[in-house]
C-alpha positions in Angstrom: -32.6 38.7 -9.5 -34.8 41.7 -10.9 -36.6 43.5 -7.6 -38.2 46.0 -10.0 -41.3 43.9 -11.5 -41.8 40.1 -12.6 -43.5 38.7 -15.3 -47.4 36.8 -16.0 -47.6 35.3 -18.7 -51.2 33.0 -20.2 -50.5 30.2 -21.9 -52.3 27.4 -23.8 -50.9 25.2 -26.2 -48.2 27.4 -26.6 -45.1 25.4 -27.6 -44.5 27.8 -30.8 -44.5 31.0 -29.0 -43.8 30.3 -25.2 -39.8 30.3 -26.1 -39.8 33.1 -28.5 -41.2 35.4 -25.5 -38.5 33.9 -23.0 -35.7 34.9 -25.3 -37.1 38.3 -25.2 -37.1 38.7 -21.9 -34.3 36.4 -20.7 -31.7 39.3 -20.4 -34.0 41.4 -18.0 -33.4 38.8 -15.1 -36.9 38.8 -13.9 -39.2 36.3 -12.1 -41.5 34.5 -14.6 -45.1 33.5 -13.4 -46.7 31.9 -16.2 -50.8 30.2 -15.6 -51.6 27.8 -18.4 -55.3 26.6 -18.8 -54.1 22.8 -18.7 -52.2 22.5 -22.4 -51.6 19.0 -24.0 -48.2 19.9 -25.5 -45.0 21.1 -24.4 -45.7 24.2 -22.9 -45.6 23.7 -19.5 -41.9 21.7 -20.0 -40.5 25.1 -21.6 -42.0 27.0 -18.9 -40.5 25.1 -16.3 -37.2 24.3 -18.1 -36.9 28.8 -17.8 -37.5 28.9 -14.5 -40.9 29.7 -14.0 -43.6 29.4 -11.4 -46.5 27.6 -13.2 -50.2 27.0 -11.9 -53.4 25.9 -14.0 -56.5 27.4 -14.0 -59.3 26.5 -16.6 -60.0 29.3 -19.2 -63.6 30.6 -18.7 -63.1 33.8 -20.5 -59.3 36.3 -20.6 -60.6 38.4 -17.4 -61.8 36.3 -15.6 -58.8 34.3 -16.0 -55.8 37.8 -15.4 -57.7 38.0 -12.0 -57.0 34.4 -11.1 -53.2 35.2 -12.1 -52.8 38.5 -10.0 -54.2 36.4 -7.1 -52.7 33.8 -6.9 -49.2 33.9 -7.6 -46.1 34.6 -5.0 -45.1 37.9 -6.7 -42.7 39.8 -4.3 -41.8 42.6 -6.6 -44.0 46.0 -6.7 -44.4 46.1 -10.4 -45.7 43.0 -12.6 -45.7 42.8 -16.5 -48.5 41.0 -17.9 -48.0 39.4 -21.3 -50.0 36.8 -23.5 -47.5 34.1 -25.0 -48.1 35.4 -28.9 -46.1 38.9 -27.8 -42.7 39.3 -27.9 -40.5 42.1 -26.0 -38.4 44.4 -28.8 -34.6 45.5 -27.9 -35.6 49.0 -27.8 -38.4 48.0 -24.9 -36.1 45.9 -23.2 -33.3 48.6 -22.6 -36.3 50.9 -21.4 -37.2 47.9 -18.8 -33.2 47.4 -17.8 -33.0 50.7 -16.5 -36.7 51.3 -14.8 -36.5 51.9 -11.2 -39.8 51.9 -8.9 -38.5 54.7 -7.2 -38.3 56.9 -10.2 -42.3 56.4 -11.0 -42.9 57.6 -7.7 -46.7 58.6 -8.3 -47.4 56.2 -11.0 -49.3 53.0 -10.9 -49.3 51.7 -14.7 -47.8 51.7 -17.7 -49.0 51.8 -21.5 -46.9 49.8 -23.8 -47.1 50.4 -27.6 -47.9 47.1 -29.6 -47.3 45.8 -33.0 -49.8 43.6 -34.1 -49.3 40.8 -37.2 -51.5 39.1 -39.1 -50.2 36.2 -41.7 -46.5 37.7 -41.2 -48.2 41.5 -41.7 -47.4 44.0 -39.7 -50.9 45.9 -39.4 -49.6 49.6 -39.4 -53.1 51.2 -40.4 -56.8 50.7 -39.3 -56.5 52.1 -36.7 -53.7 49.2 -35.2 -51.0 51.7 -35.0 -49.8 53.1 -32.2 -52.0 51.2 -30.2 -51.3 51.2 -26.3 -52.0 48.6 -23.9 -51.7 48.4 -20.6 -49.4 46.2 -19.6 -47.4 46.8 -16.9 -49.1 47.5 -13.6 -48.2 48.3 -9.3 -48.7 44.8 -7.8 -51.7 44.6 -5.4 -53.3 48.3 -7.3 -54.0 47.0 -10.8 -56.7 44.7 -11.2 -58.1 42.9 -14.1 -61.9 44.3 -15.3 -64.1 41.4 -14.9 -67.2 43.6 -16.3 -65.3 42.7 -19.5 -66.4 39.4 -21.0 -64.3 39.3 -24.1 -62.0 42.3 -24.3 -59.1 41.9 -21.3 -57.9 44.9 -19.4 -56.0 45.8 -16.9 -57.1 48.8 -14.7 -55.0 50.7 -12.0 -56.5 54.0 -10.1 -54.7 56.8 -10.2 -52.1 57.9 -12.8 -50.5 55.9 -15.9 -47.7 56.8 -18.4 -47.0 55.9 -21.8 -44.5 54.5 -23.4 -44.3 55.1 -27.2 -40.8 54.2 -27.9 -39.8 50.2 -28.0 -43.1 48.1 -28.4 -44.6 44.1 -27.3 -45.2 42.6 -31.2 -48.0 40.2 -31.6 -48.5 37.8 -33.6 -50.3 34.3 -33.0 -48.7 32.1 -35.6 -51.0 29.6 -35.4 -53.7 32.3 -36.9 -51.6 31.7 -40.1 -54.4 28.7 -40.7 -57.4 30.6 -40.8 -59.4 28.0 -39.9 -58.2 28.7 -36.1 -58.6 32.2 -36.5 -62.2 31.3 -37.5 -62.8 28.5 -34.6 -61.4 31.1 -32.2 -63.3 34.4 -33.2 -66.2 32.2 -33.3 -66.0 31.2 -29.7 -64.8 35.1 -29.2 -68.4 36.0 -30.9 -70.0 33.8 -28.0 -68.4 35.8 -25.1 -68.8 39.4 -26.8 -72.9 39.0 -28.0 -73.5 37.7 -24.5 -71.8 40.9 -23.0 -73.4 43.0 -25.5 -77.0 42.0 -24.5 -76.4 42.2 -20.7 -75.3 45.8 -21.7 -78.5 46.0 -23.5 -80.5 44.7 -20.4 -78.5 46.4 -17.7 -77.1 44.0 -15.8 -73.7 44.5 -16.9 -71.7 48.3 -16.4 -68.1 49.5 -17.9 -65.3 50.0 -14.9 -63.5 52.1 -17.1 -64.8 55.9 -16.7 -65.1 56.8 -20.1 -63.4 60.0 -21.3 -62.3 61.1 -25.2 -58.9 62.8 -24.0 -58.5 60.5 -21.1 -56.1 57.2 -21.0 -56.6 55.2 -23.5 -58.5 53.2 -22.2 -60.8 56.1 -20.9 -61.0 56.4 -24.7 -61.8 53.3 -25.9 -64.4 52.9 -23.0 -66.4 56.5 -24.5 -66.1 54.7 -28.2 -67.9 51.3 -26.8 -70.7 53.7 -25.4 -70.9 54.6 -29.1 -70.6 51.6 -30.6 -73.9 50.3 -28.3 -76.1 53.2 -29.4 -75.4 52.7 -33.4 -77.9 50.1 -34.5 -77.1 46.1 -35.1 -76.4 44.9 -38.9 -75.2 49.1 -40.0 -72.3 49.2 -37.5 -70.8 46.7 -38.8 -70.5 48.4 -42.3 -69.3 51.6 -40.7 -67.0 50.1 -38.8 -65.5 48.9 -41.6 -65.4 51.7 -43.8 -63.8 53.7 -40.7 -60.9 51.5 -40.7 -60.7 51.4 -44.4 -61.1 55.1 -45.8 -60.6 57.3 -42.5 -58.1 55.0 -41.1 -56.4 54.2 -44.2 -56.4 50.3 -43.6 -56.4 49.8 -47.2 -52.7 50.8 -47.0 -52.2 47.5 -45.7 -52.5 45.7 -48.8 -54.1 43.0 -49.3 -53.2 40.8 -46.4 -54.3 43.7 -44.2 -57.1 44.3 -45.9 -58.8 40.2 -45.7 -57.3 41.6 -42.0 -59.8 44.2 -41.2 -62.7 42.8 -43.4 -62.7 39.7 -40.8 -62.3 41.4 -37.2 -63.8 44.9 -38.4 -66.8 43.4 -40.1 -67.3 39.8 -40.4 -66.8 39.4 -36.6 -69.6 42.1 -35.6 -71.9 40.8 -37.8 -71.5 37.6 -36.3 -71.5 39.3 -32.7 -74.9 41.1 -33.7 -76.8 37.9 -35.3 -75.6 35.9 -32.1 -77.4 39.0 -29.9 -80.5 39.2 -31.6 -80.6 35.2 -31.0 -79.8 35.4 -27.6 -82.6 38.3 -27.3 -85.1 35.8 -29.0 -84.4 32.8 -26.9 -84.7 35.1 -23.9 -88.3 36.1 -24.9 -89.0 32.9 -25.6 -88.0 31.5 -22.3 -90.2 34.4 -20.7 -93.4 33.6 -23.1 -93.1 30.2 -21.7 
């Protein structure tokens, strides 16, 4: 058995993508923890049939529900992997996983993976989607999910991290090849991310992550959110469109990539900023009354 790092893994409804991940990451020999918010297929079969250790938890939001996973599960190794059940572990990452060795990251607490994300079979290599580095592989007991995040999960670990550019996680949720789930679900996302927005707006809700343009990226992506809040509601979204588009050359993606970023990089934020002034309106409301 691996005594390097084990594996989290969040499932739901997962039947078509739970065994694709296991086959990536049968060969490394590691412990397999997998929380599923209580599915009604046969995900929780396939996780058991591999081996794993399964618990249930119900999904309040992604944070909320890493946290629950990091502490609650019998992990004896000093390194964990978190992955969600869409990703996939590429040759070239796995043979970089074979030979790691805690002893040779001495003064290093996480790990940056480099993802691959898909949309309708597309790989999304522009927009601003590639490289793209994620967190994923953190010191048991250090690393902590960020529960000032309502919508966007992360993983944070004090003190130093390292990246790995070569071998990536791929992503791809095949059942966002109907787009009415990918509606449905960025429609519940739009829920969770105006809320957080306003409680940014009214103060009762901080970033954990210090943020910093040459710092991790996450420092990075933290310093673009403080931008993002300053630019006003109803523009953004436009800009943040025409950034992916023209600066970050998402047209390149054709047209699959391009119905791509028109839907996460501007019909989700308009959504997200109609839903905040709402929220806003009902609160006033509420205090007129």
């Amino acid at each position: 058995m691996n005594n390097e790092y084990s594996f989290i893994i969040l499932t739901f409804n997962e039947e078509i993508h739970l065994p694709r991940l296991l086959r990536s990451i049968a060969g490394l020999n590691a412990a397999i923890f997998v929380l599923d918010s209580y599915s009604t297929d046969s995900t929780l079969a396939i996780a058991e049939a591999a081996g794993a250790s399964v618990l249930q938890n119900a999904f309040e939001n992604h944070p909320k529900q890493w946290d629950f996973a990091l502490k609650n599960f019998d992990v004896k190794t000093p390194w964990v992997i978190c992955l969600d059940a869409d990703q996939v572990v590429t040759p070239e990452l796995q043979i970089q996983l074979l030979n790691f060795k805690d002893q040779d990251h001495p003064n290093i607490n996480g790990i940056y993976f480099n993802r691959k994300n898909f949309f309708k079979g597309k790989w999304l290599k522009y927009g601003g989607y590639y490289p793209f580095y994620l967190l994923k592989m953190i010191r048991y007991g250090i690393g902590y999910s960020d529960l000032n995040e309502n919508m966007d999960h992360r993983l944070i670990v004090p003190g130093n991290t390292i990246i790995w550019k070569k071998g990536h996680i791929l992503e791809e949720n095949l059942k966002e090849n109907n787009i009415r789930f990918w509606i449905e679900k960025h429609n519940k996302y739009s829920d969770l991310l105006a809320l957080e927005e306003t409680e940014r707006i009214l103060g009762t809700r901080n970033q954990t992550v210090k943020p910093a343009f040459w710092g991790s990226p996450d420092e990075r992506t933290a310093r673009l959110k403080q931008l993002w809040w300053q630019l006003p509601r109803y523009v953004r979204p436009l800009l943040y469109f025409t950034y992916r588009m023209v600066f970050k050359l998402g047209i390149l993606d054709g047209r699959t990539g391009i119905i791509f970023h028109f839907l996460q990089g501007f019909w989700f934020r308009l959504v997200v900023d109609i839903k905040i002034d709402e929220i806003i309106k009902q609160k006033q409301d509420a205090d007129r009354h």
